[in-house]
N, C-alpha and C positions, 0 to 999 in steps of 0.2 A: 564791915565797919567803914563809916567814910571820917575821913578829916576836914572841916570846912577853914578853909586859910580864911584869915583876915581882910576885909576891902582894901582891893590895889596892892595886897601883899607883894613886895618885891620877888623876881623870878629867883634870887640868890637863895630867901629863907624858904620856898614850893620845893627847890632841886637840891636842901639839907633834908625835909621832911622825908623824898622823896627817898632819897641815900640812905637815910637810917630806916628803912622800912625791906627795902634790898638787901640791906645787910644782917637782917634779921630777918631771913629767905621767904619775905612775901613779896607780893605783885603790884606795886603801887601803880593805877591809872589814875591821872588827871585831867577833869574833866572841868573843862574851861567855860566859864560859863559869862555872862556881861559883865557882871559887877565883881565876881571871886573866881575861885578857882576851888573845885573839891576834890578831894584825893581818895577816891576809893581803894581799899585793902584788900587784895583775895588772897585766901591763905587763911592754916589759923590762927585767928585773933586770940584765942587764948594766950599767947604768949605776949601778949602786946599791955602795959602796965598806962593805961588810959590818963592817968594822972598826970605821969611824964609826959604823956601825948601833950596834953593841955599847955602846958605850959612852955612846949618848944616855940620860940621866934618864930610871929607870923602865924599862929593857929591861934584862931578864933575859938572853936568849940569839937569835938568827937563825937560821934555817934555811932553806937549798934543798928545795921540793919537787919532788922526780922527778917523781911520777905527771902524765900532762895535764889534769888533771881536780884542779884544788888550791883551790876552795873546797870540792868536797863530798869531797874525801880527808880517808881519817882520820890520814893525814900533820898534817892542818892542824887538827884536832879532835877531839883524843881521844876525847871524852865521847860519847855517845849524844842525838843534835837530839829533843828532845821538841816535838811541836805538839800546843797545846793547841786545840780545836775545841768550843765550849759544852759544857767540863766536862771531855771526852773527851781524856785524855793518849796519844796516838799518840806512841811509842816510847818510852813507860816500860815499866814493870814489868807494867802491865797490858794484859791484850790488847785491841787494837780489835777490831770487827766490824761490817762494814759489809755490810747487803743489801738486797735487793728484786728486783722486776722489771728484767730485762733494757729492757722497754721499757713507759715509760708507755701505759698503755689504753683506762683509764677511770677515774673515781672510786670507785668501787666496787672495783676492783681493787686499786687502792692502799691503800685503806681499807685493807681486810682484809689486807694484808701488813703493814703501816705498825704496824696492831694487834698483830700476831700476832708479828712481831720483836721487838718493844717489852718482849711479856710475857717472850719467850724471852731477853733478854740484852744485844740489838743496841741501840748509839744511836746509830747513825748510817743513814740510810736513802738506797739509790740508786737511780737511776734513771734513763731514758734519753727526752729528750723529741725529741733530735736522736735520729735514728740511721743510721749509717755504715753501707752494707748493698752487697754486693757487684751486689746484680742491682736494675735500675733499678727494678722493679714491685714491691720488697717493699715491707712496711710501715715508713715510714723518719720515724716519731714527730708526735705531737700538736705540738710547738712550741711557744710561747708557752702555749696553752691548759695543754701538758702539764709544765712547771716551777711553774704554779697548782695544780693539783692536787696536786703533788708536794709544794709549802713548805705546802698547807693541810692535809693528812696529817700531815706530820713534826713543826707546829706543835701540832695534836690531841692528838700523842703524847710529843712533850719531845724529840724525834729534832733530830737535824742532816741535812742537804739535801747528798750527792755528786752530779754530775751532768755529763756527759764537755760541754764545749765543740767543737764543730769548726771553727768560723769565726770570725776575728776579728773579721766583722763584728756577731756576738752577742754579743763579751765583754761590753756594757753590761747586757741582757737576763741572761746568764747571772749575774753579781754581785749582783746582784736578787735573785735567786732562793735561790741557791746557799751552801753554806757553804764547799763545799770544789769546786774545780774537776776534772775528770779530764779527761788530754789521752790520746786513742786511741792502741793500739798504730800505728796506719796515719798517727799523726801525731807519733809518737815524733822526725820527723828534718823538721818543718816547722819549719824555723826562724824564718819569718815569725810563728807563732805564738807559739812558744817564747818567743823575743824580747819578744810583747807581755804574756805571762802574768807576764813577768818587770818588767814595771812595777806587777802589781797586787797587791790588800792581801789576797787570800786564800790558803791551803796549795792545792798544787798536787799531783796524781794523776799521777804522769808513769809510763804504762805501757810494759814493755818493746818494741822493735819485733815484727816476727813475722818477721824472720830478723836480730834485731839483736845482736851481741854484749854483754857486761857493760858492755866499758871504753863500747861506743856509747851504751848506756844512760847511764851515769854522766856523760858528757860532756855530750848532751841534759839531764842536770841541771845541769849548769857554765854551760849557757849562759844557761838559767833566774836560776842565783844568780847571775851575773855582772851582770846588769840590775838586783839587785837586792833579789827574791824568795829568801830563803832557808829558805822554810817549805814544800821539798819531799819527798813520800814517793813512792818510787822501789815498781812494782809488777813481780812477777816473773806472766806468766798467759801462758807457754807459747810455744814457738817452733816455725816451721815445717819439717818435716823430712822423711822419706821415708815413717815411719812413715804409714799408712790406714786403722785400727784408732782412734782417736783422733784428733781436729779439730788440737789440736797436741802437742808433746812437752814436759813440764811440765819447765824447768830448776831440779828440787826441789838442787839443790848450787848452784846460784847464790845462795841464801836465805844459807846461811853466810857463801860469799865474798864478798858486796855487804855482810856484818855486819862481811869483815874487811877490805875494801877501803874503806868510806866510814861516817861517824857518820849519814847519814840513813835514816829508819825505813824498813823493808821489809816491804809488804802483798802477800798472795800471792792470785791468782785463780784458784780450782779449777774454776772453770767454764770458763773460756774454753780452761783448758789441757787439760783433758780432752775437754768436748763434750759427756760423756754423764753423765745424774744421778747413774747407779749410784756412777761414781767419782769423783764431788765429793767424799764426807764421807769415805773414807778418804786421799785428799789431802791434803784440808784440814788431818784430824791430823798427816799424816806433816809439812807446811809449817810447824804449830805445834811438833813436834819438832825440828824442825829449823833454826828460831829465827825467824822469822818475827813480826813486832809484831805480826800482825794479816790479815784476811782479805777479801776482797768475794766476795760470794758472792750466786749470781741465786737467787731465790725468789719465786715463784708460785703462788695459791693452788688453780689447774687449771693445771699446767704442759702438757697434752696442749690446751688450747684458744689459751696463748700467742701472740700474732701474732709472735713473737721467741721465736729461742732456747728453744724450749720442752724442748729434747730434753735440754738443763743445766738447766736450771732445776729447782730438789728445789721437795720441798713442803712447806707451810709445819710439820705434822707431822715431815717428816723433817731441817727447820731446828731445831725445838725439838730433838730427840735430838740432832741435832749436837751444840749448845751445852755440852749437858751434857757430853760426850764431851770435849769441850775444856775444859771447867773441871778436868776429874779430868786430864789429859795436862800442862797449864798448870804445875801444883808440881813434877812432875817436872824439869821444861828452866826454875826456878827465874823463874818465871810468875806471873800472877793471870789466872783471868776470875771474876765475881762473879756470880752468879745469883741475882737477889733474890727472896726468896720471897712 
């Protein structure tokens, strides 16, 4: 159920609604929006006498929400969630873009990505110091050493710090580091985790499973904002399917329906949903068509020497062309990305 308070409702009558909804042991968040304020209710509503609702000081109107998923429905918020990340407005008008190596290396590696995105457009820089890896003996990240490297790179550069968490035993380590956390597709449905990210004070990367549905995704967001955390961007980077031509099958139509089913921003990963270089950058376009706030995308400055994912990974030359391609695509689907010269 949401409550929608009245335009410019005083904060006195928002924090009585809110008080009698606590005291009648549910979860009132309010979600601040330009013009109102709405009070979403978790807990059961069946005790709650709608009528009464109506009529308290400073409510406008009440509303049942259907969807299971009712703080990150756009049932419950119309407006489009912007998260601001030093400087970088994820899901405004303008595009994000997020990249780097799949997996921290070395210094020198990051260096020269950190540099070379910077010039290209990107301000935000990613990268993997943990890394989740299907076969015991790959290279499975620097660690500690590798999130130092990474914040002394993106310091260098004016960049912001993404960087996937897998253990909750690292959240202290990784909030150090990090500006913006990313939770792995392989832990889209750890709720142990979910639960804890949802006590902390940074935007959260919650990637699609790799056979997860929409609504599954969206919920793994509910559970996030339910704790608390309501600065998540929801990533679309491919699901697992029959198709063996391609690592996974990119659900480029879920970009729209997550635009019509929920206000929070949708970044889309051309890498991970294809597998192969070649068809990163026309992805990538087709995901900025297609409405998309923004992109992660792996880049490398020898993608063939990679210890990770080298077979997605473009090169740093073929991230600058990218860019450009998406600033001219951007005014079309009524966009910005800015290319400073």
């Amino acid at each position: 159920m949401i409550i929608v308070m009245r335009r410019q409702a005083e904060q006195k009558l928002i924090d009585h609604v809110i008080q009698e909804m606590i005291t009648q042991g549910l979860k009132p968040v309010p979600l601040i929006g330009t013009e109102r304020t709405v009070i979403a209710v978790i807990g059961d509503e069946r005790i709650l006498d709608i009528h009464h609702l109506r009529s308290l000081p400073g409510v406008s109107d009440v509303h049942p929400i259907l969807k299971p998923y009712k703080l990150a429905s756009r049932e419950t918020k119309y407006e489009n969630t912007v998260i601001e990340v030093n400087g970088v407005r994820i899901g405004s008008e303008e595009i994000a873009i997020m990249a780097g190596p799949c997996a921290v290396e070395n210094e020198d590696q990051v260096e020269k990505t950190a540099s070379s995105i910077k010039k290209s457009g990107a301000k935000i820089l990613r990268g993997g110091a943990f890394k989740p890896r299907t076969g015991p003996y790959s290279f499975e990240g620097l660690g500690k050493d590798g999130l130092k490297i990474l914040r002394a790179a993106a310091d260098r550069h004016g960049l912001a710090v993404i960087t996937e968490l897998m253990d909750i035993r690292d959240i202290d380590l990784i909030m150090e580091y990090a500006d913006i956390i990313q939770i792995g597709a392989r832990n889209m449905q750890n709720f142990t985790l979910l639960n804890e990210v949802g006590s902390v004070k940074k935007p959260i990367l919650l990637k699609r499973g790799l056979s997860s549905t929409v609504t599954e995704l969206l919920l793994a967001a509910e559970r996030i904002m339910a704790k608390g955390n309501l600065e998540i961007m929801l990533c679309e980077r491919g699901i697992r399917t029959f198709e063996q031509e391609t690592r996974n099958t990119f659900g480029l139509n879920s970009i729209p329906l997550i635009k019509e089913l929920s206000h929070l921003p949708i970044i889309a990963d051309p890498s991970h949903a294809t597998g192969k270089r070649t068809l990163v950058p026309p992805m990538a376009r087709a995901a900025i068509a297609a409405g998309a706030d923004g992109l992660i995308i792996e880049v490398h400055p020898q993608p063939d020497e990679a210890l990770c994912d080298g077979d997605q990974s473009i090169t740093t030359d073929t991230f600058e062309q990218l860019v450009k391609e998406i600033a001219v695509i951007a005014p079309a689907v009524r966009r910005k990305f800015t290319i400073k010269s």
